[in-house]
Residue frames as a rotation matrix with the C-alpha (Angstrom) as fourth column:
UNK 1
0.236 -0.513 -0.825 -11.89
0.439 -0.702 0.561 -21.87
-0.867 -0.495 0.060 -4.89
UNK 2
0.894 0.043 0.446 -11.59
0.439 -0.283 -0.853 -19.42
0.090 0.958 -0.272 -7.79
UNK 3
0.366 -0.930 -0.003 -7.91
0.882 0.346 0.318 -19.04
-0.295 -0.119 0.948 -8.48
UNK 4
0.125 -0.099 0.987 -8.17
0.532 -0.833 -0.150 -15.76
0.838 0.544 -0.051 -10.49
UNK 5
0.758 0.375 0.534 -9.60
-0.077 -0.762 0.643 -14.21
0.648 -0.529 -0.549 -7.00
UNK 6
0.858 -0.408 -0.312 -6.68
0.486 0.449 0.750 -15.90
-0.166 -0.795 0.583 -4.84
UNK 7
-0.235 -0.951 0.200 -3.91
0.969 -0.213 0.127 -14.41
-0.078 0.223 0.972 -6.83
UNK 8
0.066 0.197 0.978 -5.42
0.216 -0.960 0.179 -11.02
0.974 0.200 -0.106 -6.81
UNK 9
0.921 0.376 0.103 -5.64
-0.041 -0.170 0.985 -11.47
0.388 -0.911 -0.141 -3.03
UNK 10
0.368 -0.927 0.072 -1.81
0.929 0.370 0.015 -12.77
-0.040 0.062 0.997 -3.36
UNK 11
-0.293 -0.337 0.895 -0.86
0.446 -0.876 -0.184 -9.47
0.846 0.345 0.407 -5.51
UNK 12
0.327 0.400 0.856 -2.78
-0.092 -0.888 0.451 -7.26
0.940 -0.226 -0.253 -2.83
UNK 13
0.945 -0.208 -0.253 -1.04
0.323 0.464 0.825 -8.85
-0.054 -0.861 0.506 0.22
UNK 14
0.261 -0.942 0.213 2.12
0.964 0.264 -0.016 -8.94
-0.041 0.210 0.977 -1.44
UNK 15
0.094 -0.155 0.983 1.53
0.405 -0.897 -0.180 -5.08
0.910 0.415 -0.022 -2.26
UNK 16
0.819 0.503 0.275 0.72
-0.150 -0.274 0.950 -4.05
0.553 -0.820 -0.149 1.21
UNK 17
0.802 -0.597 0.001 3.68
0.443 0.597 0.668 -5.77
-0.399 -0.536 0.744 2.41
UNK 18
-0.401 -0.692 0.600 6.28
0.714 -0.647 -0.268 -3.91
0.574 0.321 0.753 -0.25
UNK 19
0.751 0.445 0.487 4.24
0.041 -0.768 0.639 -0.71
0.659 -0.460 -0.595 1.03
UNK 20
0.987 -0.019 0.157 5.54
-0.144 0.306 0.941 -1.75
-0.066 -0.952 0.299 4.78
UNK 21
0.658 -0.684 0.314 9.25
0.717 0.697 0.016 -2.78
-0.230 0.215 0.949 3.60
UNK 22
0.430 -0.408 0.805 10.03
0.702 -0.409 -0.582 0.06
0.567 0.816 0.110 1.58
UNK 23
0.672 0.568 0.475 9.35
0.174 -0.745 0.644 1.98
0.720 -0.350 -0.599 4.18
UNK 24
0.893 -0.434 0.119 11.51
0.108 0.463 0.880 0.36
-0.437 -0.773 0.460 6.40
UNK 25
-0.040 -0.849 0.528 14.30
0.971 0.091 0.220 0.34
-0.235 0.521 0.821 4.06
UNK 26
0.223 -0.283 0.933 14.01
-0.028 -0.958 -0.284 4.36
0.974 0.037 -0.221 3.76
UNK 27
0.967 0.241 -0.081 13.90
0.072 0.044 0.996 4.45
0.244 -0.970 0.026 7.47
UNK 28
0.668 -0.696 0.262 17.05
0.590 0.711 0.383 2.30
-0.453 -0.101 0.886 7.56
UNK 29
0.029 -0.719 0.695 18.89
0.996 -0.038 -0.082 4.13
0.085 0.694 0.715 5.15
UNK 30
0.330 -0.234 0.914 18.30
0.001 -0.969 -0.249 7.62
0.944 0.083 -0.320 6.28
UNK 31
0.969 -0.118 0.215 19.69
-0.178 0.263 0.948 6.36
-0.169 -0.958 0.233 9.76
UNK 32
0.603 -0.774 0.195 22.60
0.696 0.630 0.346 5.36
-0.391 -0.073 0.918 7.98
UNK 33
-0.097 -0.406 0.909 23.27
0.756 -0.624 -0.198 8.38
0.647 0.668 0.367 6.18
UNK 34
0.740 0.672 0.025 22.63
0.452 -0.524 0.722 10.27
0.498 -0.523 -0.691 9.02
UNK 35
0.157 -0.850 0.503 25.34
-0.354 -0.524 -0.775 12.68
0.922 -0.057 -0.383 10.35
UNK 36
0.305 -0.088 0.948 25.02
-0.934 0.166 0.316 11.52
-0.185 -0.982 -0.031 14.16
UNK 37
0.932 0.308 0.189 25.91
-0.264 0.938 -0.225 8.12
-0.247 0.160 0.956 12.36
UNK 38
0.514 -0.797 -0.316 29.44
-0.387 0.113 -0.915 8.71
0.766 0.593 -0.250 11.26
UNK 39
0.406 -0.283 -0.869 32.08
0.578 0.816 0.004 6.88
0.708 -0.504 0.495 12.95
UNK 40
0.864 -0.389 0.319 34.01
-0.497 -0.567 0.657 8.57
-0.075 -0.726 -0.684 16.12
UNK 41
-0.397 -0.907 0.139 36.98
-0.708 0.399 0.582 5.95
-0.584 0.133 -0.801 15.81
UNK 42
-0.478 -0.492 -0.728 37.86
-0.873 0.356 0.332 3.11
0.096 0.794 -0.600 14.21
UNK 43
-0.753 0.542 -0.372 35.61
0.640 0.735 -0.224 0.40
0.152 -0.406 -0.901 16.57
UNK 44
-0.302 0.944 0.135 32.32
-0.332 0.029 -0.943 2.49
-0.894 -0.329 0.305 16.09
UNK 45
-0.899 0.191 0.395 30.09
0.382 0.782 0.492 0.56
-0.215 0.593 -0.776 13.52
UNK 46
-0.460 0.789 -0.407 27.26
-0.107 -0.505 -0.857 2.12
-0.882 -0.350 0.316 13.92
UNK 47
-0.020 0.659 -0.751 26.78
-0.696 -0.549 -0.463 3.49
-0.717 0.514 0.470 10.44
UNK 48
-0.836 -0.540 -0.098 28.76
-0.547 0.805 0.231 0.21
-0.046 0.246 -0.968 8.95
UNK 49
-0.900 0.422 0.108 26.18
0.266 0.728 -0.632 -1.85
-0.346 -0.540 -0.767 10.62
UNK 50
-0.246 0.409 -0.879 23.54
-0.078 -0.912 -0.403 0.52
-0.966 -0.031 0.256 9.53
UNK 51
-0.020 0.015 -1.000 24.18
-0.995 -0.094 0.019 0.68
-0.094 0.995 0.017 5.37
UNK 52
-0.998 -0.043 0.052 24.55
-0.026 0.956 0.293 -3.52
-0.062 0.291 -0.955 5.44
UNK 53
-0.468 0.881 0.068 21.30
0.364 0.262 -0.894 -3.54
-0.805 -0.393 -0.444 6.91
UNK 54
0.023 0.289 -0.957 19.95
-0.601 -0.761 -0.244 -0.44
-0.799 0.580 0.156 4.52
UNK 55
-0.636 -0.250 -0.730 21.71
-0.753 0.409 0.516 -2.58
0.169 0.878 -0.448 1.47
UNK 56
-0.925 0.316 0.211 19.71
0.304 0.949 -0.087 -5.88
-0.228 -0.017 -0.973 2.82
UNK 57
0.082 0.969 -0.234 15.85
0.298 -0.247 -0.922 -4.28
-0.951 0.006 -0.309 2.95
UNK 58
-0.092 0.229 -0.969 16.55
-0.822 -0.566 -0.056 -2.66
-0.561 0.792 0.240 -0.55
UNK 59
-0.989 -0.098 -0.111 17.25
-0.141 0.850 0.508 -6.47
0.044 0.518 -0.854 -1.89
UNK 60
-0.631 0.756 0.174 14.25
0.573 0.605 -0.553 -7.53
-0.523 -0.249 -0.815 -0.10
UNK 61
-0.085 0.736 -0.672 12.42
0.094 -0.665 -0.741 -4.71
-0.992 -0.126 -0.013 -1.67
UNK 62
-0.427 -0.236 -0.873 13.47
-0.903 0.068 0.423 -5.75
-0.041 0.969 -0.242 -5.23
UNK 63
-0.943 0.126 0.308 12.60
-0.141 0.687 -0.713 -8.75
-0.302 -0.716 -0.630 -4.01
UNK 64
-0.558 0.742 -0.372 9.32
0.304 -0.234 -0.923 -8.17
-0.772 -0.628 -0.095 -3.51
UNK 65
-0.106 0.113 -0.988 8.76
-0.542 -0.839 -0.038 -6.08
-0.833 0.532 0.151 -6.54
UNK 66
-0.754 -0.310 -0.579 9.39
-0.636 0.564 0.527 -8.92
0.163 0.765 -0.623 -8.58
UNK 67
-0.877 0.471 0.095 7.14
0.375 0.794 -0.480 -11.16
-0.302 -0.385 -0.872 -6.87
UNK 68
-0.163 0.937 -0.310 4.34
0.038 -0.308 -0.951 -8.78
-0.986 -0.167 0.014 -7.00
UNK 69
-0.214 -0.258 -0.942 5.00
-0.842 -0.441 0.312 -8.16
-0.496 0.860 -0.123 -11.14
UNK 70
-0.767 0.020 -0.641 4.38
-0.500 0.608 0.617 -12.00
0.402 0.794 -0.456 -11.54
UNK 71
-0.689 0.725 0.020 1.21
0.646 0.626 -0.438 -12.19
-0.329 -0.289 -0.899 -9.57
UNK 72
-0.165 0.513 -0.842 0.12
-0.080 -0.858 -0.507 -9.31
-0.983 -0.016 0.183 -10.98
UNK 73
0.113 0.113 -0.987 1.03
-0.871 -0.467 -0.154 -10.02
-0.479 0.877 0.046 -14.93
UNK 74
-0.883 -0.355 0.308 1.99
-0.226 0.895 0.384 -14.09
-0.412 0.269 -0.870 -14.97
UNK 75
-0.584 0.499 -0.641 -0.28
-0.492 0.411 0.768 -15.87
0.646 0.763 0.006 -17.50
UNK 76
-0.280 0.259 0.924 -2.78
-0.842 0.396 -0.366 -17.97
-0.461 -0.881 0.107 -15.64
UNK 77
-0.447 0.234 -0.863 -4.04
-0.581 0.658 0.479 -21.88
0.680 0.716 -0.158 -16.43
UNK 78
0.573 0.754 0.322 -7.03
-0.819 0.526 0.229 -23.54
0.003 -0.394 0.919 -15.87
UNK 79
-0.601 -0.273 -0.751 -6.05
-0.640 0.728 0.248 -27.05
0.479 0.630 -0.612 -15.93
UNK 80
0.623 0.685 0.377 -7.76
-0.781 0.520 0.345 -30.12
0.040 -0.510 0.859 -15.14
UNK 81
0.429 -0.345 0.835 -7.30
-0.471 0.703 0.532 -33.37
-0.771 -0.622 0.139 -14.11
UNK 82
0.669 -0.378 0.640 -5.36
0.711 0.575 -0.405 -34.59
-0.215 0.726 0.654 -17.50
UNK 83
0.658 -0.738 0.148 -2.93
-0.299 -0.437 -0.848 -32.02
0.691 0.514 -0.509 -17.37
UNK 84
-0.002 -0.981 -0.192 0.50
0.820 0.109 -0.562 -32.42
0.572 -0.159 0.804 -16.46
UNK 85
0.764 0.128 -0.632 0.88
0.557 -0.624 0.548 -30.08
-0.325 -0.771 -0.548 -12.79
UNK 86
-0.402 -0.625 0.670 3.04
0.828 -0.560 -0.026 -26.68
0.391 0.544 0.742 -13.83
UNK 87
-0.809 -0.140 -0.570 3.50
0.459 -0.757 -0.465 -23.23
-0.367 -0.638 0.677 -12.18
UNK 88
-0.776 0.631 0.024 0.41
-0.572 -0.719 0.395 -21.58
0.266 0.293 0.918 -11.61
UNK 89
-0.432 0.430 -0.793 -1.46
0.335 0.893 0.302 -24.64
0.838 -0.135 -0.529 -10.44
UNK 90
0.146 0.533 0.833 -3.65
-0.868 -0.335 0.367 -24.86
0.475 -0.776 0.414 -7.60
UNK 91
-0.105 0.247 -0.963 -3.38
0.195 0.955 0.223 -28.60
0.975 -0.164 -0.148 -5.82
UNK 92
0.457 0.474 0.752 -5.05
-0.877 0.101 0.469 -29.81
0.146 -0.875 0.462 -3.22
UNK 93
-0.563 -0.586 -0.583 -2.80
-0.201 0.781 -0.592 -32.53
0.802 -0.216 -0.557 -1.36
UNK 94
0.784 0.465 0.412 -3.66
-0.539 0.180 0.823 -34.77
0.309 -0.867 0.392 1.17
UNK 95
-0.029 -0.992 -0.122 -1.34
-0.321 0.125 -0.939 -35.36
0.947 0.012 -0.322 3.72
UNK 96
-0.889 -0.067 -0.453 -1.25
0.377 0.455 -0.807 -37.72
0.260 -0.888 -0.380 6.48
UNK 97
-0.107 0.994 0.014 -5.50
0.993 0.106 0.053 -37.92
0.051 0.019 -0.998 6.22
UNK 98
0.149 0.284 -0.947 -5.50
0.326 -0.919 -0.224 -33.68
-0.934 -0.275 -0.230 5.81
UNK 99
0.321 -0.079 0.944 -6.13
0.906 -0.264 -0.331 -31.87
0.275 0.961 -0.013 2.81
UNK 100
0.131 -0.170 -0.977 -4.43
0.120 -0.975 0.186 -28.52
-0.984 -0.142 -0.108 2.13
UNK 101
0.952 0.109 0.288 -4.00
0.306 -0.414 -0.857 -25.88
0.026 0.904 -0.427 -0.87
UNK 102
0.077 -0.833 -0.547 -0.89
0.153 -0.533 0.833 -25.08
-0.985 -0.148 0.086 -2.56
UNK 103
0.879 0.397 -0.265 -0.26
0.072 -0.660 -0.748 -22.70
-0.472 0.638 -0.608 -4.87
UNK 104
0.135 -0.977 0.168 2.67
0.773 0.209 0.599 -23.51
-0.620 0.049 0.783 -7.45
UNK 105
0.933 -0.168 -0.319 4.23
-0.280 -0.896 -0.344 -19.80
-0.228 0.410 -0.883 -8.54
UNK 106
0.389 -0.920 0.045 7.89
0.505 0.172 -0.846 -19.03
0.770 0.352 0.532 -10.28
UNK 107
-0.717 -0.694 -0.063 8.76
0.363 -0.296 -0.884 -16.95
0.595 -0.657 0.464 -7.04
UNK 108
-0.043 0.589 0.807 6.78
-0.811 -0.493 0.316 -15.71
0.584 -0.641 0.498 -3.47
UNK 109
-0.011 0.189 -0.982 7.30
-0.127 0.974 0.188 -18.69
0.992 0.127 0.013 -2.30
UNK 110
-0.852 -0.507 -0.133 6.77
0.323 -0.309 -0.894 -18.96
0.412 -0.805 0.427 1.53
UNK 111
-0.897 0.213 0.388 3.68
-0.251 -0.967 -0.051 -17.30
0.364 -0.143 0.920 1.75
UNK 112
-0.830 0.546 -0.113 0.78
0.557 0.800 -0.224 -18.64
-0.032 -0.249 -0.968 3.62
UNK 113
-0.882 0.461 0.098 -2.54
-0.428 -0.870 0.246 -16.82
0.199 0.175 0.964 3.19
UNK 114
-0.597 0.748 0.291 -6.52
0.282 0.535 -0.797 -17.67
-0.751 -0.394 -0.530 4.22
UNK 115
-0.774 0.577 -0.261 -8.47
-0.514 -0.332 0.791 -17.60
0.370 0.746 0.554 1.03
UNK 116
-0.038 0.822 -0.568 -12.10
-0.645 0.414 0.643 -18.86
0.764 0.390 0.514 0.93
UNK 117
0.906 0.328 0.270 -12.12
-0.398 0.433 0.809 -20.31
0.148 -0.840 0.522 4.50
UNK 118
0.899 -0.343 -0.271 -8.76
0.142 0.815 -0.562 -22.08
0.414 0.467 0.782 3.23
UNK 119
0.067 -0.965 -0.253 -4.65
-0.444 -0.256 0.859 -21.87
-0.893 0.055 -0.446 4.41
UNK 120
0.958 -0.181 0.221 -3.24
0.267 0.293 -0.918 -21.82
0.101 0.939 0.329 0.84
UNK 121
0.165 -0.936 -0.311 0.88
0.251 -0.265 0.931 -21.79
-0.954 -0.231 0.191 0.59
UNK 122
0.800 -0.216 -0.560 2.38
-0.591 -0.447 -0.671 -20.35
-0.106 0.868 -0.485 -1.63
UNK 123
0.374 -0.760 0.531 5.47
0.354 0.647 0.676 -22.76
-0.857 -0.065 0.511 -3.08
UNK 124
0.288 -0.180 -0.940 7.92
-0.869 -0.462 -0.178 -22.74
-0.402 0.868 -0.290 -5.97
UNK 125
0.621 -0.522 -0.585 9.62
-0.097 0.690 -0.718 -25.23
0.778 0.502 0.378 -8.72
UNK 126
-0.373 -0.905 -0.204 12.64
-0.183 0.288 -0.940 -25.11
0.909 -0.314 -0.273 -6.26
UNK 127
-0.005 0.108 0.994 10.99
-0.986 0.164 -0.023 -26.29
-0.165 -0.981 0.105 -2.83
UNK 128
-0.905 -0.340 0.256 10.73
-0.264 0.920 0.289 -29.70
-0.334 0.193 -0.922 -2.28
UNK 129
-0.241 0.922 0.303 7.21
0.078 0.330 -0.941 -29.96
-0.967 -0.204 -0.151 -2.25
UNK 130
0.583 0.443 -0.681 7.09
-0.521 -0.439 -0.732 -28.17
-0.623 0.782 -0.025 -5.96
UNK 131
-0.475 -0.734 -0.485 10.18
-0.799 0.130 0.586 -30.12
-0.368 0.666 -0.649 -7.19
UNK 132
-0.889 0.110 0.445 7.93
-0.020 0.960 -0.279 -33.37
-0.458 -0.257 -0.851 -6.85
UNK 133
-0.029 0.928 -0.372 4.49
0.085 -0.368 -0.926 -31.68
-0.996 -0.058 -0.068 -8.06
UNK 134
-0.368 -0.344 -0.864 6.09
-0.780 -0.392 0.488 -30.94
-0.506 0.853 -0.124 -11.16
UNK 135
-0.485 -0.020 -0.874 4.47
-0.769 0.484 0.416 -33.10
0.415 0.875 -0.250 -13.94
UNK 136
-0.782 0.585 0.214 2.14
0.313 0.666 -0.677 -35.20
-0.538 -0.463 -0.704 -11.66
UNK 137
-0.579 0.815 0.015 -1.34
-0.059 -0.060 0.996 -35.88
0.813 0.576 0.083 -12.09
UNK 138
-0.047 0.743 0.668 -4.43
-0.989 -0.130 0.075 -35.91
0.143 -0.657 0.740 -9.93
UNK 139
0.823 0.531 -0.202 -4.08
-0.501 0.846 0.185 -39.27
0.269 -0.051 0.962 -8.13
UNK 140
0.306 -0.920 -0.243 -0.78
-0.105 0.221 -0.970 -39.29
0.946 0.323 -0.029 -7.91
UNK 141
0.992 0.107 -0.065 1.27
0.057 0.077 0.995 -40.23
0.111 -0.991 0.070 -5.22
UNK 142
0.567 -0.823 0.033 4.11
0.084 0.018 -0.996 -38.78
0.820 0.567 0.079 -4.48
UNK 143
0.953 0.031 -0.302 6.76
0.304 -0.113 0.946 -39.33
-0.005 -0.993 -0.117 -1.86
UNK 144
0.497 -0.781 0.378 9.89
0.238 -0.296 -0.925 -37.50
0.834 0.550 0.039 -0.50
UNK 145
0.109 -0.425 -0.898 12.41
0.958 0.285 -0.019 -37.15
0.264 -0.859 0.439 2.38
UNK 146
0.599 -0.217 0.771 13.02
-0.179 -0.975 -0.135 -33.56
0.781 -0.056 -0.622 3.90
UNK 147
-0.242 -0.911 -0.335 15.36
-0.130 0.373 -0.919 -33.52
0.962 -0.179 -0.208 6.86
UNK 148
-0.608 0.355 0.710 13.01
-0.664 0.263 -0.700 -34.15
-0.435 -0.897 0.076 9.58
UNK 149
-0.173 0.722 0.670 10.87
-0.346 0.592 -0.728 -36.39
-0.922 -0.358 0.147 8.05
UNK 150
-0.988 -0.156 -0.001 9.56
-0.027 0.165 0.986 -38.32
-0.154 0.974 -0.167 5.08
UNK 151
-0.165 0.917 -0.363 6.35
-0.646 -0.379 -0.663 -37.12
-0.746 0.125 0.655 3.69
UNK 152
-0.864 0.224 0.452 3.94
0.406 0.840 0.359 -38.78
-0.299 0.494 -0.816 1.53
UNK 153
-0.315 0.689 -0.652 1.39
-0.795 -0.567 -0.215 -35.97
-0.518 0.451 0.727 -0.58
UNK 154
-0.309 0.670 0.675 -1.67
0.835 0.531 -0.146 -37.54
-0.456 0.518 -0.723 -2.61
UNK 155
-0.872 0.045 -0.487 -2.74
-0.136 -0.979 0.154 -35.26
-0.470 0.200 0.860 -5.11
UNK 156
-0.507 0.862 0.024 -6.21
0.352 0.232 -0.907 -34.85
-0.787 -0.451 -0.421 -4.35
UNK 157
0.639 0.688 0.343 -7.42
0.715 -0.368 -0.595 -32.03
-0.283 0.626 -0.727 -7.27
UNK 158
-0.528 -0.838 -0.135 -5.61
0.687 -0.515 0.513 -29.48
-0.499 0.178 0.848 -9.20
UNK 159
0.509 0.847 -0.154 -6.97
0.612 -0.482 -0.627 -26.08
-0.605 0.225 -0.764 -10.54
């Protein structure tokens, strides 16, 4: 799987999505600013209810902006099987006799994407899965509780 082409496919998702967001968050905000939006008394919300919302989609849309800025400009690293896992990895895990691909980024985490026939997640340093990844090696084994369950990840290959 050629990592260079996955995060470009990352960046162009991720764009497509801000696209789709922003939108929404103008939308959202000329609804709130809208004259038919002002209160009538003291118990309509409307526009109240209206600008939170407006104020939430613009986060998400910073958000977003960021994410796309560090698949778009974040250093990349080959590594192989004698480095020390770090953001920007590729590993393949095998879990409970299934391999899968995760992708360890500083933020976008969440994201699930088909690359190359593949489901690749996106994760970060702060998930559990990425706190544990951190500094492994290929071979490793590495286990951890979540609140439904305790997992056990083998780390199968790392790009």
């Amino acid at each position: 799987m050629d990592k260079k082409k996955l995060i470009q496919f990352l960046a162009q998702q991720t764009a497509l999505e801000l696209a789709a967001i922003t939108q929404a968050a103008k939308n959202t905000y000329d609804i709130a600013t809208h004259e038919d939006n002002k209160a009538e008394n003291k118990y309509d919300t409307r526009g109240l209810e209206a600008s939170y919302l407006a104020g939430a989609q613009a986060k998400r849309v910073a958000d977003m902006k960021e994410v796309l800025g560090i698949f778009e400009n974040l250093p990349i690293k080959n590594f192989t099987e004698e480095d020390p896992i770090a953001p920007t990895a590729l590993v393949e895990v095998l879990l409970q006799n299934k391999t899968s691909f995760v992708l360890l980024m500083p933020k976008g985490g969440g994201q699930t994407v088909t690359f190359d026939k593949h489901p690749v997640q996106v994760i970060t340093p702060e998930s559990p899965l990425g706190k544990n990844l951190i500094g492994r090696y290929v071979g490793d084994i590495i286990a951890f509780e979540t609140r439904e369950q305790k997992r056990e990840y083998e780390i199968i290959s790392v790009k």
